[in-house]
C-alpha positions in Angstrom: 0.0 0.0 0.0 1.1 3.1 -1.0 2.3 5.7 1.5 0.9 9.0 1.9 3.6 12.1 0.9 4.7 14.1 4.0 3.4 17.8 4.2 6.7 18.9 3.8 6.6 17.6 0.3 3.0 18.7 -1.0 3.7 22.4 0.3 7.2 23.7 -0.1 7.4 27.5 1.7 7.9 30.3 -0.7 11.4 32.3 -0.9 11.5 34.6 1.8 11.3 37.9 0.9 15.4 38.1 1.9 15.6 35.8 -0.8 13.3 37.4 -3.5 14.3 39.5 -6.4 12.1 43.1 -6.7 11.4 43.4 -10.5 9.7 46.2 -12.0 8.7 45.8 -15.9 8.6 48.3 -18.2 7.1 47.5 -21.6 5.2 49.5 -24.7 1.5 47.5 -23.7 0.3 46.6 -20.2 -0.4 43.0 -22.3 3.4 43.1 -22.9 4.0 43.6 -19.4 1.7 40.8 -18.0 2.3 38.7 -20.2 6.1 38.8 -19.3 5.1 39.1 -15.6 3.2 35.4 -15.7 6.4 33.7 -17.7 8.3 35.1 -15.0 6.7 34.3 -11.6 5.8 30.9 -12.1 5.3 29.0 -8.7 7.9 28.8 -6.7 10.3 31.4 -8.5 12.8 33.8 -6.2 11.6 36.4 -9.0 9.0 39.2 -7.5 7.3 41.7 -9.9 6.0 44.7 -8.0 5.1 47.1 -10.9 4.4 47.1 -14.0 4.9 50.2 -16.2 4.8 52.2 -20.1 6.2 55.2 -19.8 9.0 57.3 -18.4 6.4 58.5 -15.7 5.3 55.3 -14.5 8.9 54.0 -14.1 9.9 56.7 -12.3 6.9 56.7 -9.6 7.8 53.4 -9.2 10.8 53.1 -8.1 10.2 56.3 -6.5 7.6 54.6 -4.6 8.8 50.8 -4.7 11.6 49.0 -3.6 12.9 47.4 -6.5 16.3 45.2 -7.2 16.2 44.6 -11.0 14.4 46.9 -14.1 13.3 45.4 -17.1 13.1 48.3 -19.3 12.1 47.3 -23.3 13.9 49.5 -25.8 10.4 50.7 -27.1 8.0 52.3 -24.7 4.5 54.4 -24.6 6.7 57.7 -25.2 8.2 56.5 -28.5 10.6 53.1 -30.3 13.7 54.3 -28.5 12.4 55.7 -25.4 14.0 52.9 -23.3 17.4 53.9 -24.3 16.4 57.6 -23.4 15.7 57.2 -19.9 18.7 54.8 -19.5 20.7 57.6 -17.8 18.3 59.6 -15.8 17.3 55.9 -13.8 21.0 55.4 -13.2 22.2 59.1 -11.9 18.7 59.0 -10.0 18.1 54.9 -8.7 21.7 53.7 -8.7 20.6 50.2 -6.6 18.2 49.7 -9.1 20.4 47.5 -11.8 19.3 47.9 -15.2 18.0 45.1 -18.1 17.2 46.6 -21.5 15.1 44.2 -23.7 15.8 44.1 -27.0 13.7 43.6 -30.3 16.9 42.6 -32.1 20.8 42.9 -31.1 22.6 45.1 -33.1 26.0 46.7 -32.3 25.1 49.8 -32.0 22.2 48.8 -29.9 24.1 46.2 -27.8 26.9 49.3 -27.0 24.9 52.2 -26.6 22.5 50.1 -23.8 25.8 49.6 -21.8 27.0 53.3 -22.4 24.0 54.8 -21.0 23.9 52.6 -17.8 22.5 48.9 -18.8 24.0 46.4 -16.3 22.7 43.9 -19.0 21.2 43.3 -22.2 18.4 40.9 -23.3 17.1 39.9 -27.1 13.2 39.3 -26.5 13.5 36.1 -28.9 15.6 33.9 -26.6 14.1 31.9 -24.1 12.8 32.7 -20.7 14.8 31.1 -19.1 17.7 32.5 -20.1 15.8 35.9 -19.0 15.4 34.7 -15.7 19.5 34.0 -15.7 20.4 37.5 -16.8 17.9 38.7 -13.6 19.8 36.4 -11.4 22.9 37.6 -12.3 22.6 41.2 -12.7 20.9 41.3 -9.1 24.5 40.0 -8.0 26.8 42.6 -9.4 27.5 40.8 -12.8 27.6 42.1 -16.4 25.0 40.0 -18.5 25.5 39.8 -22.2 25.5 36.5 -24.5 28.4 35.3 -26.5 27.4 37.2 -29.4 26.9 40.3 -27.6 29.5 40.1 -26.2 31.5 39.7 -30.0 29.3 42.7 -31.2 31.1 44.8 -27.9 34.9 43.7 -29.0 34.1 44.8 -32.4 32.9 47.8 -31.2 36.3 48.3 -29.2 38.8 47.5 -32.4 36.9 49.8 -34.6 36.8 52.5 -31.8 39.3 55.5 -30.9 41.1 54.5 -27.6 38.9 54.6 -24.5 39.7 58.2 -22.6 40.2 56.3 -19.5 43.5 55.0 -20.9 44.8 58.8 -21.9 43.2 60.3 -18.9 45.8 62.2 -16.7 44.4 60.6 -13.5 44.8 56.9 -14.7 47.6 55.2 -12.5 49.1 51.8 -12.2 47.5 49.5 -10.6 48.7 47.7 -7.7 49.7 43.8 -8.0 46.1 42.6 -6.1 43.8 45.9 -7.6 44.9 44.2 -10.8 44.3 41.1 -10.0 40.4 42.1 -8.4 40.2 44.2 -11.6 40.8 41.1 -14.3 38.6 38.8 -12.1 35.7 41.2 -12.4 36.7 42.1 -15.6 35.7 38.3 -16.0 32.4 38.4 -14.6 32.0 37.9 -10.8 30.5 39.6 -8.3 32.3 40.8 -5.1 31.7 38.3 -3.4 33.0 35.3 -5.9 36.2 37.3 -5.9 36.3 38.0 -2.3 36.3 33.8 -2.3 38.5 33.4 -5.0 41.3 35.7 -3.2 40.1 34.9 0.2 39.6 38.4 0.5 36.4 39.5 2.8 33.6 41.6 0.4 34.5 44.8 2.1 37.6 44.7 1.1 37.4 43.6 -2.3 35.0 46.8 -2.9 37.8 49.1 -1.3 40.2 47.5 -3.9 37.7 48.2 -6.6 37.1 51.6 -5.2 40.6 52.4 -5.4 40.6 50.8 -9.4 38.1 52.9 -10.8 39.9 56.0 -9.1 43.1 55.2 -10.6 41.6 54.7 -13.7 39.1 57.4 -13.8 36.1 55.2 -14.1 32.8 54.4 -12.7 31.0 52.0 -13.2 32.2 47.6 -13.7 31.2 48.3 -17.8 34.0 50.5 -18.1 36.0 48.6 -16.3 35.2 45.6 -18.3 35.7 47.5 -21.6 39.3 48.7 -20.4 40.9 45.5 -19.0 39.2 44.1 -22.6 40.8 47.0 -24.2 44.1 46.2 -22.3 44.4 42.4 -23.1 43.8 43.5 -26.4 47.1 46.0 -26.9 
């Protein structure tokens, strides 16, 4: 005779809200936002959408009202086809612990580089799957860059083709020290703080005042142009 499943089985407890990931969705239709709200929040998903918006307006009274870890902001928007990219900027100067997705109808370079220059901690085609979407959430809550491998192609070529990044002329840029460079190349490769605080044994703290001290010497601000200079480096 069959045994009965334990009630620890039939009702796993949801992620805590410590656990959960804050989204707020920004698309061109309110259809366009629930739709992607219901792929996203499937049962027991860390992911948490707590507003939906489409238009400049709307996304910034909600995160001026809402706390919210990751922005999914589509390229195209109620104010106009590239009003996505617009407002790119403004949300970073004014909601910098908001990290920033911009979805994509199609990846083109110039689209792929000019989402990162304007404050994009990430970049997302709308034709790949959704799990890949939830992935690039995942990861951009954690302090990583998220681009695909052709994206990421599309951004080198951008850097051959381009004039030399000012940081590397820039009167302020210093050498870095033996273990800045070394923090600098393994975030240049993608981890967060805290997988590099592991991988040098380092605590988090003091892996951020080692990057802290990087993008002074360097004259940056932000881990894109950080990535795009150690890139820039290996390259020369």
């Amino acid at each position: 005779m069959a045994t009965q499943p334990s009630a620890a089985i039939l009702h796993q407890p949801p992620p805590s809200r410590s656990q959960r990931i804050n989204i707020l969705l920004a698309d061109e239709t309110q259809m366009g936002c629930q739709l992607l709200k219901e792929a996203l929040t499937r049962s027991g998903s860390r992911l948490r959408v707590v507003e939906c918006a489409t238009s400049r307006a709307e996304i910034l009274a909600a995160l001026c009202s809402r706390q919210v870890d990751v922005a999914l902001v589509s390229e195209a928007l109620r104010d106009g086809p590239a009003a996505g990219f617009e407002i790119l900027s403004e949300l970073r100067a004014s909601f910098p612990k908001a990290r920033l997705i911009l979805l994509l109808k199609a990846a083109s370079r110039e689209l792929v580089v000019d989402a990162f220059r304007g404050g994009a901690k990430g970049v997302f085609c709308k034709s790949e799957p959704i799990q890949a979407l939830r992935k690039s959430i995942q990861a951009v809550h954690k302090g990583q860059i998220w681009a695909n491998s052709h994206q990421l192609h599309l951004i080198l070529e951008a850097l051959v083709t381009a004039s030399p990044l000012n940081v590397k002329d820039a009167p302020r840029a210093l050498p870095l020290a033996k273990r800045e460079g070394e923090v600098a190349n393994l975030v240049a490769e993608g981890m967060s703080n805290r997988e590099v605080a592991g991988k040098l044994g380092l605590s988090e703290h003091t892996v951020s005042n080692y990057l802290f001290r990087v993008y002074e010497k360097l004259g940056i601000s932000s881990r894109v142009e950080l990535v795009l200079y150690i890139l820039k480096q290996r390259q020369g």
